[in-house]
C-alpha positions in Angstrom: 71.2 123.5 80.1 72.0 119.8 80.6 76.1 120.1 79.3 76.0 123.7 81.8 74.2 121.6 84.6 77.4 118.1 84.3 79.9 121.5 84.5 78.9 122.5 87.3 78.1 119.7 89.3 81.9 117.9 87.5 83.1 121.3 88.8 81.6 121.2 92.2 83.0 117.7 92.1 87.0 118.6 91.7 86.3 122.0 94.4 85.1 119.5 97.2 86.9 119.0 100.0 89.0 115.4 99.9 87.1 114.5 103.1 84.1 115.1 101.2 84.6 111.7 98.9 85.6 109.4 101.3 84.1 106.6 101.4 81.7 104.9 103.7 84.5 102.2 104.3 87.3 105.0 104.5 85.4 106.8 107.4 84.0 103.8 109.2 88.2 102.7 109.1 89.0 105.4 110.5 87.0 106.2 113.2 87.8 102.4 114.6 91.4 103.2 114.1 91.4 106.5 116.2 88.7 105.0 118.6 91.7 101.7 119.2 94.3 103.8 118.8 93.0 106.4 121.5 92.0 103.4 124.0 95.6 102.1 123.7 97.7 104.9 123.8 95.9 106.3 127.3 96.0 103.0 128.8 99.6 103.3 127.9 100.0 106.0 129.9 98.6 104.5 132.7 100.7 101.4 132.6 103.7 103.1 133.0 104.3 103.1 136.4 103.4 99.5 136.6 105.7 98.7 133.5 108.9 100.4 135.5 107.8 98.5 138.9 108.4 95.4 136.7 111.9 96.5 135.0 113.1 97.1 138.8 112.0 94.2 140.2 113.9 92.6 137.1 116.9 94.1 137.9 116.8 93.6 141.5 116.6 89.7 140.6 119.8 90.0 138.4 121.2 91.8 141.6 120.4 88.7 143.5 120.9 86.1 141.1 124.2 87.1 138.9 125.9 90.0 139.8 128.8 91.6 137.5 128.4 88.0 136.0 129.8 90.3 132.4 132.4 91.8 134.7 135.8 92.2 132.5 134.1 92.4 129.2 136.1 94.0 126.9 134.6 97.6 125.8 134.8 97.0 121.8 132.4 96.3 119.3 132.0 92.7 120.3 130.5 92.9 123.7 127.6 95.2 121.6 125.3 92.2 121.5 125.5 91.5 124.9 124.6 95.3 125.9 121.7 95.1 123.3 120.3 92.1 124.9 119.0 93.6 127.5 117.6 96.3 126.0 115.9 93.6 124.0 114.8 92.5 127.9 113.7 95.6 128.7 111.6 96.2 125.5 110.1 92.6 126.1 109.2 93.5 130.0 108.0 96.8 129.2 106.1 96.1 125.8 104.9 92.9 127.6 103.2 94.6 130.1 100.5 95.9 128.3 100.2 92.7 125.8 96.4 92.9 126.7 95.9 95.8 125.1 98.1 95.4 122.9 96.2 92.3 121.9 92.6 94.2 121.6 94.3 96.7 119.5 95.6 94.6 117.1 92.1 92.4 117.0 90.2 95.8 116.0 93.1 97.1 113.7 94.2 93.7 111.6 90.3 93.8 109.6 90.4 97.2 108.6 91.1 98.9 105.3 91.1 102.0 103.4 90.8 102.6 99.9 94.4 104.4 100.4 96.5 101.3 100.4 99.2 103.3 102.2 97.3 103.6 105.3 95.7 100.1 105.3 99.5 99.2 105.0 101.1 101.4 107.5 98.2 100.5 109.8 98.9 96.9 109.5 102.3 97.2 110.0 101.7 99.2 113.1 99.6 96.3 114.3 101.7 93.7 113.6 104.9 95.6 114.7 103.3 95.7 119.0 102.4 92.4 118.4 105.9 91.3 118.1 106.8 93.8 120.6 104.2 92.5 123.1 105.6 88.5 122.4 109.1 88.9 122.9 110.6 86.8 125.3 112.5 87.9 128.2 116.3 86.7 127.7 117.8 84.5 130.4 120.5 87.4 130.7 122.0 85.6 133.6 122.7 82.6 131.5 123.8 84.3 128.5 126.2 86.4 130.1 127.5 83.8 131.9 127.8 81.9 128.7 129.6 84.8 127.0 132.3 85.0 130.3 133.1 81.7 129.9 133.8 81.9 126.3 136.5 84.2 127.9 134.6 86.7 126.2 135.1 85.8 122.5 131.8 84.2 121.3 128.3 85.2 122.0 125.4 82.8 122.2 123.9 82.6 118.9 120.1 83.1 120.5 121.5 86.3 121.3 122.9 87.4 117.9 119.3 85.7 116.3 117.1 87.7 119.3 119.2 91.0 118.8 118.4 90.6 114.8 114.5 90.0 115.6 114.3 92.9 117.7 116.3 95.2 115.0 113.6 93.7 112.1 110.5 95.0 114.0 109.5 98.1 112.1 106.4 99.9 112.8 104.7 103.8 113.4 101.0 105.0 113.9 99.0 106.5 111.1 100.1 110.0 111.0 97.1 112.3 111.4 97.6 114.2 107.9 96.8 110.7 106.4 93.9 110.2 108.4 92.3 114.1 107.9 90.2 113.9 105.0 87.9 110.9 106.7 87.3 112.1 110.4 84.0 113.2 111.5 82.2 114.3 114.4 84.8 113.9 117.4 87.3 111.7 115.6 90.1 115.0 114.9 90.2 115.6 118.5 90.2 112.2 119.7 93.4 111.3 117.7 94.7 114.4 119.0 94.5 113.5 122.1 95.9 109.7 121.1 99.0 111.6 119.8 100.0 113.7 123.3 99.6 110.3 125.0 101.7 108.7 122.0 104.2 111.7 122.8 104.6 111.4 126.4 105.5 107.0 126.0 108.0 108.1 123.7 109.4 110.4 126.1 109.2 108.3 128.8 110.9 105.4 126.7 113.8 107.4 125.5 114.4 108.9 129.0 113.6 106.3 131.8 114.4 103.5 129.4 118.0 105.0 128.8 118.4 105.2 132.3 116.8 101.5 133.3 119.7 100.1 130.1 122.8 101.5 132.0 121.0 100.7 135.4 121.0 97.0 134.2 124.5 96.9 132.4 125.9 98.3 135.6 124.1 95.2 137.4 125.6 92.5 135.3 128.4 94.4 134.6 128.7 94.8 130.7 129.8 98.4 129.2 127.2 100.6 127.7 
């Protein structure tokens, strides 16, 4: 009876669900991941309008300040870190408008850990990725570009070269949900679900205002896409 008993209970073991056997730590990770994760992506959302309001302004100061200063660069592969300058500006302007929350994100996120080293690590990455994001300085693109016209448009600043290669380093994603599944509870599913529409709508809003604010700028200083 005891051997048919340790089958069925080893048995009852292997059939559980995976969210069954997570740990106290796993779930405890997880729920303070969704909960930070949640609390940033919505106030993401509503930073947005406040994030473009400071790209304009930006732009409008470039207007003022140095106007088609790039004007007769050559439209080649060696003007490319110039044009990807300022969208390192514009990453650093709109990233560094919500460093705050940024900043309490990555305070809640950088302790935890799951027995799933892949998602502690991806996690962490996450973290550490909007960090750098969220401290990039804003380039003197007046400077440089003048800088870059008066090499007669042959040699580009090496800040720019070493900032372009900083931005292009900075790797990062959030969790994906499938990895965080087996140890939600209670509200924690549709929390993150929610977290990932806001997530959605930045990334559109990113790929499709931010396209538009680049060659907005470029046409400012004058530099080709």
């Amino acid at each position: 009876m005891l051997r048919r008993a340790l089958t069925a209970a080893m048995l009852a073991l292997a059939l559980a669900p995976s969210g069954a056997l997570a740990s106290a730590q796993d779930v405890a990770a997880t729920h303070a991941y969704i909960k930070a994760n949640y609390a940033l992506s919505k106030v993401g959302v509503s930073l947005i309008r406040k994030g473009q309001s400071n790209i304009e302004a930006f732009n409008s100061k470039l207007a003022r300040e140095c106007p088609l200063a790039g004007k007769g660069t050559p439209e080649d592969e060696t003007s490319q870190p110039m044009s990807y300058e300022v969208a390192v500006a514009l990453w650093a302007i709109s990233y560094g408008t919500g460093s705050g929350p940024i900043g309490k994100f990555v305070a809640a996120v950088r302790p935890l850990h799951w027995s799933n080293a892949r998602i502690t690590s991806i996690a962490h990455g996450y973290a550490t990725s909007l960090h750098e994001l969220s401290t990039l300085p804003v380039p003197n693109l007046c400077a440089d570009v003048r800088e870059w016209a008066a090499s007669g448009f042959h040699t580009v600043p090496a800040h720019v070269q070493a900032l372009d290669a900083r931005l292009e380093a900075i790797e990062g994603e959030s969790v994906p949900l499938k990895l965080l599944a087996p140890y939600e509870r209670g509200s924690d599913a549709s929390l993150a679900a929610r977290a990932r529409s806001f997530e959605l709508k930045l990334a559109e809003t990113e790929f499709m205002v931010g396209q538009d604010d680049w060659i907005q700028v470029l046409e400012t200083l004058g530099l080709p896409q």
